[in-house]
VMD Tcl script that draws the C-alpha trace (Angstrom):
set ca {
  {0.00 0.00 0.00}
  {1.56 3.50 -1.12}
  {2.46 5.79 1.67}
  {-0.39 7.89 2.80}
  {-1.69 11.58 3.50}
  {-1.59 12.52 7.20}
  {-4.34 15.00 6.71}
  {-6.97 13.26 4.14}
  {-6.09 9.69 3.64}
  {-5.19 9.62 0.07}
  {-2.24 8.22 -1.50}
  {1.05 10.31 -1.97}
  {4.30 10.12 -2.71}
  {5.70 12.52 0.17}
  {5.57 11.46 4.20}
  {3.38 13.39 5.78}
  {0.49 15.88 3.91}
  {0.03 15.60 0.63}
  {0.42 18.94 -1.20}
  {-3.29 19.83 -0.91}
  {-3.54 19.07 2.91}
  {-0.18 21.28 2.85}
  {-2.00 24.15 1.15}
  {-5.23 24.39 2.09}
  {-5.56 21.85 5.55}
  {-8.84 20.72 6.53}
  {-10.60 21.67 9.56}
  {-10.48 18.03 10.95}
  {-7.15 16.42 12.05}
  {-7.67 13.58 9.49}
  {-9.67 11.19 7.93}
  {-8.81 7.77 7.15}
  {-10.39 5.04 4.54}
  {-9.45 1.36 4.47}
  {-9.86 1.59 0.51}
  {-10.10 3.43 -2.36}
  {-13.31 3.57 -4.02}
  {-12.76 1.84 -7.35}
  {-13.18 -1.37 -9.06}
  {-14.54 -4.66 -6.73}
  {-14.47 -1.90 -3.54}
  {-16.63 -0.18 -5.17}
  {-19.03 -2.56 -6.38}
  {-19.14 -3.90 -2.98}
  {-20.36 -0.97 -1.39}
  {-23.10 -0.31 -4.26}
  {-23.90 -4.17 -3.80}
  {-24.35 -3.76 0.11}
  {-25.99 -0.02 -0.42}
  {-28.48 -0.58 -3.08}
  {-28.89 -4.71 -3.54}
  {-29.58 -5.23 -0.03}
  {-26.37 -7.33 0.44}
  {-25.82 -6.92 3.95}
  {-23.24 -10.15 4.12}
  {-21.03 -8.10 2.71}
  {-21.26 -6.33 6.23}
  {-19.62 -9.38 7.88}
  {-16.55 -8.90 5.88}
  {-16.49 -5.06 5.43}
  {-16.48 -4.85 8.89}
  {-13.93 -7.21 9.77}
  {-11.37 -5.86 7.20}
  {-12.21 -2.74 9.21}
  {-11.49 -3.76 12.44}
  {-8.39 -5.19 11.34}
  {-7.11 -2.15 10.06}
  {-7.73 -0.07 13.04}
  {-5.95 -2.64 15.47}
  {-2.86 -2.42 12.81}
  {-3.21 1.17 12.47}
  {-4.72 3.36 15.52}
  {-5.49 6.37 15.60}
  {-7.48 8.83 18.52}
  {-11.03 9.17 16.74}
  {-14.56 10.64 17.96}
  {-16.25 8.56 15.32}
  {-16.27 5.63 12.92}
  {-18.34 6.08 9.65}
  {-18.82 3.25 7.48}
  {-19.58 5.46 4.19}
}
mol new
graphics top color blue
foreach p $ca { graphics top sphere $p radius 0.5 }
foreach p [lrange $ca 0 end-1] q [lrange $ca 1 end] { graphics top cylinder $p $q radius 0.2 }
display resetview
């Protein structure tokens, strides 16, 4: 997995913020995602949104919780999005 942004969570190729985050910073301390919305990710989540496939909760959430332990970070809330 490429090294990621500090501030927003998105790939880069620099430690720390990404140029955007550098230049215009966002008024949270950071948001993190577990993937990148593309390809099978994506048609996961529109499975589980809009089919109704809510085993694909079992395994979303897992991968989820698995990430966290691996990489914590203080939080106020956990969104699923």
């Amino acid at each position: 997995m490429p090294p990621i942004c500090q501030g927003c969570g998105r790939p880069t190729d620099v430690p720390g913020n990404c140029r955007s985050c550098r230049y215009r910073p966002l008024a949270i301390e950071g948001i993190r995602s577990l993937f990148l919305f593309e390809d099978g990710v994506r048609q996961a989540i529109h499975r589980l949104k809009y089919d109704g496939r809510h085993s694909l909760v079992v395994i979303l959430v897992r991968l989820m919780a698995d990430f966290w332990r691996a990489n914590p970070m203080p939080a106020d809330l956990l969104m699923p999005a």
